[in-house]
Wavefront OBJ file of the C-alpha trace (Angstrom):
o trace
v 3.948 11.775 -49.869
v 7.477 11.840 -48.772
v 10.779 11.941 -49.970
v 14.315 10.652 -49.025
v 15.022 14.166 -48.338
v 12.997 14.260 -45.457
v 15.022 11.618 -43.642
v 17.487 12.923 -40.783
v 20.113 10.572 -42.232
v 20.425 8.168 -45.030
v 20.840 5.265 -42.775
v 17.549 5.870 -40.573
v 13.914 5.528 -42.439
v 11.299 8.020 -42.188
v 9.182 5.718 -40.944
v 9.210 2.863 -38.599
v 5.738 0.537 -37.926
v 6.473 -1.121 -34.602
v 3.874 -4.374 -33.953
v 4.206 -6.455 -31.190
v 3.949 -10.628 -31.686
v 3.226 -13.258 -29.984
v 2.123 -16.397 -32.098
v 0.511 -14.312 -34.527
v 1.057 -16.398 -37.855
v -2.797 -16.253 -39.204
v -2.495 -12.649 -39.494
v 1.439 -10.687 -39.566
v 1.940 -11.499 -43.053
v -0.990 -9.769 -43.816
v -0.075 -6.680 -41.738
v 3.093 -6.401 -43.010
v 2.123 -6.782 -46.961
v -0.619 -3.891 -46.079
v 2.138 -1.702 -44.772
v 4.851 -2.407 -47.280
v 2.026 -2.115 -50.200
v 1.520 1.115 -48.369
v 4.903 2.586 -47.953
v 5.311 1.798 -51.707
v 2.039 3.563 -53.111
v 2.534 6.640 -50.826
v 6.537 6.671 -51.646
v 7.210 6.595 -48.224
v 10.685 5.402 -46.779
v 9.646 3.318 -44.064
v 10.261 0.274 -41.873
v 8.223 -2.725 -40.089
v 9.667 -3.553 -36.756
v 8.298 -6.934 -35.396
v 9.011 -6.896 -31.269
v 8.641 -10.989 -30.997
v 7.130 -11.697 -27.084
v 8.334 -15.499 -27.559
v 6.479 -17.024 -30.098
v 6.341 -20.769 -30.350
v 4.423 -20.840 -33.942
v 5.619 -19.291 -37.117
v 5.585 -15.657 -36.528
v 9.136 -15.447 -36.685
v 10.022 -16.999 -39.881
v 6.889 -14.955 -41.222
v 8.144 -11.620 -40.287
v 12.061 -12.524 -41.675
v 10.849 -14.245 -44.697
v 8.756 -10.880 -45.508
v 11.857 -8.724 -44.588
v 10.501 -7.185 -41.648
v 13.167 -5.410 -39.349
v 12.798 -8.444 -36.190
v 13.630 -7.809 -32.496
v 13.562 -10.182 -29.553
v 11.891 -9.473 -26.200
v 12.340 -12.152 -23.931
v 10.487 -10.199 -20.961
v 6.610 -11.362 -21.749
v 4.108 -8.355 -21.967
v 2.191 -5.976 -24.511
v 4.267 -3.106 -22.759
v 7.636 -4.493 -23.000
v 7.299 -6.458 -26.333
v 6.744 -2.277 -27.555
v 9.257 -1.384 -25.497
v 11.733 -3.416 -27.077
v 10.322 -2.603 -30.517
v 10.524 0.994 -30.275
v 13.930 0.623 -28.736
v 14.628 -0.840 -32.181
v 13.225 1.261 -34.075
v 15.078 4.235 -36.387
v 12.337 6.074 -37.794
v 11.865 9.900 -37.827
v 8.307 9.030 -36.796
v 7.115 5.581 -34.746
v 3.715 4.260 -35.620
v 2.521 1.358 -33.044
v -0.277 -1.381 -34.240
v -1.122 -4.714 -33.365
v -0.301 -7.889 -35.643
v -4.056 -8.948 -35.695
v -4.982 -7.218 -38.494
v -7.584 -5.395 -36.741
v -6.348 -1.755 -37.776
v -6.720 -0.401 -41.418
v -2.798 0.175 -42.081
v -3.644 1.513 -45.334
v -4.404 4.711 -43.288
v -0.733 5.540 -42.065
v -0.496 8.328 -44.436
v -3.258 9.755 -42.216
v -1.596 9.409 -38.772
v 1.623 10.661 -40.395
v -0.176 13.687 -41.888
v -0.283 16.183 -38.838
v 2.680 14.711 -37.465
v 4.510 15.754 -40.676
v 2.636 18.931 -40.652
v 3.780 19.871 -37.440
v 0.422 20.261 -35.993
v 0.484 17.466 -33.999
v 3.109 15.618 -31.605
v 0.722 12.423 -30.695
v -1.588 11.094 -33.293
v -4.155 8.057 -31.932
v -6.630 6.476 -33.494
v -10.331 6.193 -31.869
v -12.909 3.551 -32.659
v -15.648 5.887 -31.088
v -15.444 8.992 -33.269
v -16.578 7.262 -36.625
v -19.164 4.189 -35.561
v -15.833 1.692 -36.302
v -15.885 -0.150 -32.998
v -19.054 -2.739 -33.725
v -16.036 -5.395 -33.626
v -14.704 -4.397 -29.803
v -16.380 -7.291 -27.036
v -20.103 -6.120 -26.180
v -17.410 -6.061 -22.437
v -14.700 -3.606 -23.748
v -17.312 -1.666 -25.978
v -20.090 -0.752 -23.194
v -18.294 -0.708 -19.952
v -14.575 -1.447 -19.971
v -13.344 1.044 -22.469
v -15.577 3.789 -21.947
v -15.260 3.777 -17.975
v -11.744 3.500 -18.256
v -11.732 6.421 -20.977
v -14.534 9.009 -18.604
v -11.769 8.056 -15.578
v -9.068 9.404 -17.556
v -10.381 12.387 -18.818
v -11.661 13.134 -15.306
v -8.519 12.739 -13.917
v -6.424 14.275 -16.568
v -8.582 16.952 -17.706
v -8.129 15.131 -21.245
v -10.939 14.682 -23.823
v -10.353 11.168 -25.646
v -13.273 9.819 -27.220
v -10.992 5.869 -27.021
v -8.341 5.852 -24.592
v -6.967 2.454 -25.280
v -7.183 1.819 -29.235
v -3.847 0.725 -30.047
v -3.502 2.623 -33.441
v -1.171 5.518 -32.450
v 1.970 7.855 -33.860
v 4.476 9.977 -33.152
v 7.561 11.684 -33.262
v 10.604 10.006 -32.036
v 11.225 13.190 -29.949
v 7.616 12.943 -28.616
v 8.229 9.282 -27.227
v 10.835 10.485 -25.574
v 9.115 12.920 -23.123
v 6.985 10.343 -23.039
v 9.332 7.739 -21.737
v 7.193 4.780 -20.744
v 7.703 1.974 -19.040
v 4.672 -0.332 -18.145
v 5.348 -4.202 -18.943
v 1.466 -5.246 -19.675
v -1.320 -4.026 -21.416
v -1.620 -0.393 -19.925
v 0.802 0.821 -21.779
v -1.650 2.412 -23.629
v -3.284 4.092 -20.962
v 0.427 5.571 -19.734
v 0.791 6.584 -22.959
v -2.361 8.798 -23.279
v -1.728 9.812 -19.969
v 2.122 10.692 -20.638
v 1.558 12.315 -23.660
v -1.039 14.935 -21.969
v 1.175 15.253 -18.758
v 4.050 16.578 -21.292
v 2.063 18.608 -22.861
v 1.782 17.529 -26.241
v -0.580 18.281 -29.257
v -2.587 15.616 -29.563
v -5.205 14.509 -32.399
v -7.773 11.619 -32.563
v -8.801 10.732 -35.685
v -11.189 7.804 -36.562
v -11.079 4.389 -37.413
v -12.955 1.022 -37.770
v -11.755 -1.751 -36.055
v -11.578 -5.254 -38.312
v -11.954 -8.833 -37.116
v -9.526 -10.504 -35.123
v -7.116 -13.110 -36.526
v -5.648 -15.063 -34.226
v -5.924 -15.459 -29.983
v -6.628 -12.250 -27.891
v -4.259 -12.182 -25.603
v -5.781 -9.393 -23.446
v -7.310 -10.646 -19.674
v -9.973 -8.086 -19.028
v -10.273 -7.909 -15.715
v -6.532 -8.044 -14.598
v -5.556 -5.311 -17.482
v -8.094 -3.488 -16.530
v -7.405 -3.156 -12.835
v -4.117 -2.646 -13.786
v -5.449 0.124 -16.165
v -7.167 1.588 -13.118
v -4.339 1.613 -10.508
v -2.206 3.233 -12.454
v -4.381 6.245 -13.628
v -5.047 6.225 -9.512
v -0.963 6.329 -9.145
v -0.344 8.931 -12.004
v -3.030 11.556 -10.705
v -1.780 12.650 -7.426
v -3.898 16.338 -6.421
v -7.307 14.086 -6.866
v -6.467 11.329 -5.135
v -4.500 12.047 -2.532
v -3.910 15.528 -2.065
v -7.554 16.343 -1.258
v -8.232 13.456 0.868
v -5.326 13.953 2.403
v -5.773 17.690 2.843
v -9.180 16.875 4.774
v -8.251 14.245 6.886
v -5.270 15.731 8.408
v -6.102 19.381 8.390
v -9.632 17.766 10.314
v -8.020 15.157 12.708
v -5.514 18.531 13.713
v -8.905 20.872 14.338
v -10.383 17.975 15.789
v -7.131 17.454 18.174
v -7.241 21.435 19.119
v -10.910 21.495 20.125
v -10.539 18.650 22.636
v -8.102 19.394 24.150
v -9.296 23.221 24.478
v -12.640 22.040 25.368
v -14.241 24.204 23.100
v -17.079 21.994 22.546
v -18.787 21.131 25.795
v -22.433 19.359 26.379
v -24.175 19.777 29.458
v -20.650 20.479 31.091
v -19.168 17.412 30.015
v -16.179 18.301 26.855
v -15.001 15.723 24.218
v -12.708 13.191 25.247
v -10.569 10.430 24.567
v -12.895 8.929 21.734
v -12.607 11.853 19.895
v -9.143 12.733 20.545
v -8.641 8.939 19.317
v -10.633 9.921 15.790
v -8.400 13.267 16.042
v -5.859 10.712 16.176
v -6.631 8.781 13.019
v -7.637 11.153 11.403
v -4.425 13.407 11.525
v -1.665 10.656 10.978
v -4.442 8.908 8.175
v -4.164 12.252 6.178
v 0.031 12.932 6.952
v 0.437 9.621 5.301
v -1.819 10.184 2.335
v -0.034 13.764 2.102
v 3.140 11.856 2.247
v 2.302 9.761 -0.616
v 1.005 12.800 -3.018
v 4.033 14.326 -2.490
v 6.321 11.015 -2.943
v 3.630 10.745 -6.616
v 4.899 14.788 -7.235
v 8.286 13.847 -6.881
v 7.916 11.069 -9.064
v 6.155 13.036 -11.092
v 8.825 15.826 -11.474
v 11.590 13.232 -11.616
v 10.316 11.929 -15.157
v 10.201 15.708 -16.161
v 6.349 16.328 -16.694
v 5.751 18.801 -13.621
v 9.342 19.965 -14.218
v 7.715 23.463 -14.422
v 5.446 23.089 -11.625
v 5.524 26.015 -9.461
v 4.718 24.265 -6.291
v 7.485 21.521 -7.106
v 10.396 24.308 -7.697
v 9.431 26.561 -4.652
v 9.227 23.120 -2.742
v 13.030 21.855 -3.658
v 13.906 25.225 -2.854
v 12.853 25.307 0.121
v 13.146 21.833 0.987
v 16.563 20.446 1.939
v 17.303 16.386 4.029
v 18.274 18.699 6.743
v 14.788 20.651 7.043
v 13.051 17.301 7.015
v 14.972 15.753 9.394
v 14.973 18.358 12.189
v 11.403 18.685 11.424
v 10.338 15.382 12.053
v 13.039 15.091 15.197
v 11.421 18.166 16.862
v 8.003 16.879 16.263
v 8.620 13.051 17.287
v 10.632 14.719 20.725
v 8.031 16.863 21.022
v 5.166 13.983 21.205
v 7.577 11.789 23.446
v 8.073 14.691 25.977
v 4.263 15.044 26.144
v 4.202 11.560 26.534
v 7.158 11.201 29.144
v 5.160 13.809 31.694
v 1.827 11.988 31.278
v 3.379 8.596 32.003
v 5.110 10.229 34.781
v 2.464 11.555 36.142
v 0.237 8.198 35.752
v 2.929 6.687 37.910
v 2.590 8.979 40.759
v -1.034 8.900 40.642
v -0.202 5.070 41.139
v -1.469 4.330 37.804
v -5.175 5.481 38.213
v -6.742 6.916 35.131
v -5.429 10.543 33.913
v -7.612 13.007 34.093
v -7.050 14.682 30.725
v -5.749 11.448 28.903
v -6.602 12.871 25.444
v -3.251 14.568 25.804
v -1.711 10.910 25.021
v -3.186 11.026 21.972
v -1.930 14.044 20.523
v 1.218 13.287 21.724
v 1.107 10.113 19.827
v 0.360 11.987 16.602
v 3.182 14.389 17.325
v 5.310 11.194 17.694
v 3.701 9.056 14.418
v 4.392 11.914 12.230
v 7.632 12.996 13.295
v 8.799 9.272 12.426
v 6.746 9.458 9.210
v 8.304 12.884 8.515
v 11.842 11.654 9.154
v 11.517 8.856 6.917
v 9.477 10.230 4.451
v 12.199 12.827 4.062
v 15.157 10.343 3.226
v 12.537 8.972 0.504
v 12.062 12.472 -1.096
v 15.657 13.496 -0.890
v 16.700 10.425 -2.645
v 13.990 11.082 -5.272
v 14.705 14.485 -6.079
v 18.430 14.142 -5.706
v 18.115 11.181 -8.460
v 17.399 14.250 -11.169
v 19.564 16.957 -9.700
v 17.426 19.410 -7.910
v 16.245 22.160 -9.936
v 17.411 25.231 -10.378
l 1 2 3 4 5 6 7 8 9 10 11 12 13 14 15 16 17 18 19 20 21 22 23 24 25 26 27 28 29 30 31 32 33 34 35 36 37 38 39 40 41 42 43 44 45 46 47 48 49 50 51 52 53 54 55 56 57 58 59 60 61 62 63 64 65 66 67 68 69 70 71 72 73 74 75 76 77 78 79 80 81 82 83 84 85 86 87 88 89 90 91 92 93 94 95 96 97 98 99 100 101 102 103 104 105 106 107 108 109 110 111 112 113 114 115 116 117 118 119 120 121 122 123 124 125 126 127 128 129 130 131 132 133 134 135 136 137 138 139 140 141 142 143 144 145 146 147 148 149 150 151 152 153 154 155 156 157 158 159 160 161 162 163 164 165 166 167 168 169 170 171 172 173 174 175 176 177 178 179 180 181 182 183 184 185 186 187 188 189 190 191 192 193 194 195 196 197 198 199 200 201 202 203 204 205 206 207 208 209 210 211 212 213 214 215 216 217 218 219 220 221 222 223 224 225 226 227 228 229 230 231 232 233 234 235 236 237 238 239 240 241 242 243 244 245 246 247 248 249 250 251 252 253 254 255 256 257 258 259 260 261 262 263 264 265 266 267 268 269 270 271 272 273 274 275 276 277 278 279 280 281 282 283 284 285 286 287 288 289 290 291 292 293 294 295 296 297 298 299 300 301 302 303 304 305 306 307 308 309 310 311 312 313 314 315 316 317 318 319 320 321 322 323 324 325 326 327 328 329 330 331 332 333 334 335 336 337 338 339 340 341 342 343 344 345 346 347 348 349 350 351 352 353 354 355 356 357 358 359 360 361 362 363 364 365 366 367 368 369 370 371 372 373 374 375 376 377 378 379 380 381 382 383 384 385 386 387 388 389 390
């Protein structure tokens, strides 16, 4: 299938297999004759790289005695024993599966075939597409796998039929726009979502998962939280930008109609309830603004929005200096609102005001002048961390 002349240098293989291990004597030796056999009846010039998590039974001696390529990860976690692995690695093209000998490895001639092809950038395996998943917890098979997958594609505008089988390839160059970095088990879920937010070609093709050798080590409730939180983190316009958008753009309208009294019932206007929701509302959706564009930052910074309109008009625009006159004005603003209605309380000899919903707007004025000001040494440092782009 391949030749050495496909190989970017005679030291480096084609290929390198990267399985993560932790105590998983019943079934590596297995994995890694399957692969080797493999390599050997497809002529390909590949590698196994074992990423040992700490394991206290024979996995080690296993994977050396069977001249697998073996790397140490003392940090524990799915994410970083990979991590570590891939770090390892020297292949043209990385291929990731577990040690349990629950993947068919005798199909890495078909992951490798689009990648090789150059149809493809980001190969993954589903258990879905081909009736193969009759071995996945009656847990992970009806509800865990498939909510998490429908969130994803929601989110991500993506269309994977098994976000988190652990069956994947890809080019070397590919993991590199990739570049992640969770420690635990979604790792998988940052790849998918990395691997659409940089715009690569991806293919699913199907496969049938085999019984487990060996301990499970995944928790399903804490990975999948964790799962959860960070497809929450990594999707920034639907879950914070339009909340955020509503709350503050409604606590502001909600601030201008009280205190114009546009909204009056039998004589009597809104007050300070309302001006108090205004309130909450306003500084509620600054901060949840705030945090979308800290996420977009982020975003940019690991180079998947680097072409984002929005983002490069933004830094353009944007300077420390901008931010930090804007949020001065606005937090002097508020306090010199607030100065002449506590002034004015005084020499009423502190009786009630009798438009005290100006208070609360000044408050907001002064909340999210601070916010802005801060918020604004946070962003600069961000963007500044990349170089600002051109």
């Amino acid at each position: 299938m391949t030749s050495q002349d496909d190989q970017p240098d005679k030291l480096s293989p084609l290929v390198s297999v990267v399985m993560p291990c932790l105590n998983e004597e019943k079934a590596l030796g297995i994995c890694i004759e399957k692969i080797q056999k493999t390599f050997k009846e497809h002529n390909i010039d590949g590698e196994v790289v074992v990423s040992d998590n700490g394991s206290t039974d024979r996995s080690v001696e296993i994977a050396q005695s069977m001249g697998a390529n073996l790397c140490h990860q003392p940090l524990k976690g799915y994410g970083n024993a990979y991590l570590k692995g891939f770090e390892h690695a020297r292949g043209r093209y990385l291929i990731m599966a577990d040690a349990d000998d629950t993947y068919d490895l005798t199909m890495i001639p078909d992951f490798l075939k689009g990648l090789q092809e150059g149809k493809y950038d980001f190969v993954t395996g589903s258990r879905y597409l081909g009736k193969g998943e009759k071995n996945i917890t009656w847990l992970h098979r009806y509800v865990g796998n498939p909510m998490l997958t429908f969130i994803l594609n929601l989110l991500f505008a993506t269309r994977y039929s098994d976000v988190y089988c652990g069956y994947r390839a890809f080019t070397r160059e590919a993991y590199e726009k990739i570049r992640p970095v969770s420690p635990g088990m979604e790792f998988n879920l940052e790849l998918a979502i990395n691997a659409q937010l940089a715009g690569l070609r991806i293919q699913e093709i199907p496969i049938t998962l085999g019984e487990r050798l060996g301990e499970s080590k995944l928790n399903t409730f804490k990975d999948g939280w964790r799962s959860l939180r960070m497809m929450l983190i990594y999707a920034p316009n639907k879950v914070f930008l339009i909340p955020g958008l509503f709350l503050f753009g409604g606590g502001m309208l909600l601030h201008l109609v009280v205190l114009l009294r546009l909204i009056q019932s039998e004589g009597r206007a809104l007050g300070v309830v309302s001006a108090m929701v205004a309130l909450t509302m306003a500084v509620t959706g600054f901060q949840i603004l705030s945090l979308w564009l800290h996420a977009k930052t982020y975003s940019w910074s690991r180079r998947f929005d680097r072409n984002n309109p929005f983002i490069l008009s933004f830094y353009k625009l944007f300077k420390l200096e901008t931010g930090l006159i804007t949020g001065l004005l606005l937090t002097l603003t508020g306090s010199a609102i607030m100065a002449v209605l506590v002034f004015k309380w005084l020499n009423l000899g502190l009786t009630p005001l009798p438009r005290p919903e100006f208070a609360a707007f000044a408050s907001t004025l002064i909340i999210i002048g601070v916010s802005c000001f801060f918020s604004s040494l946070f962003i600069s440092a961000m963007s500044m961390s990349k170089g600002e782009p051109g």
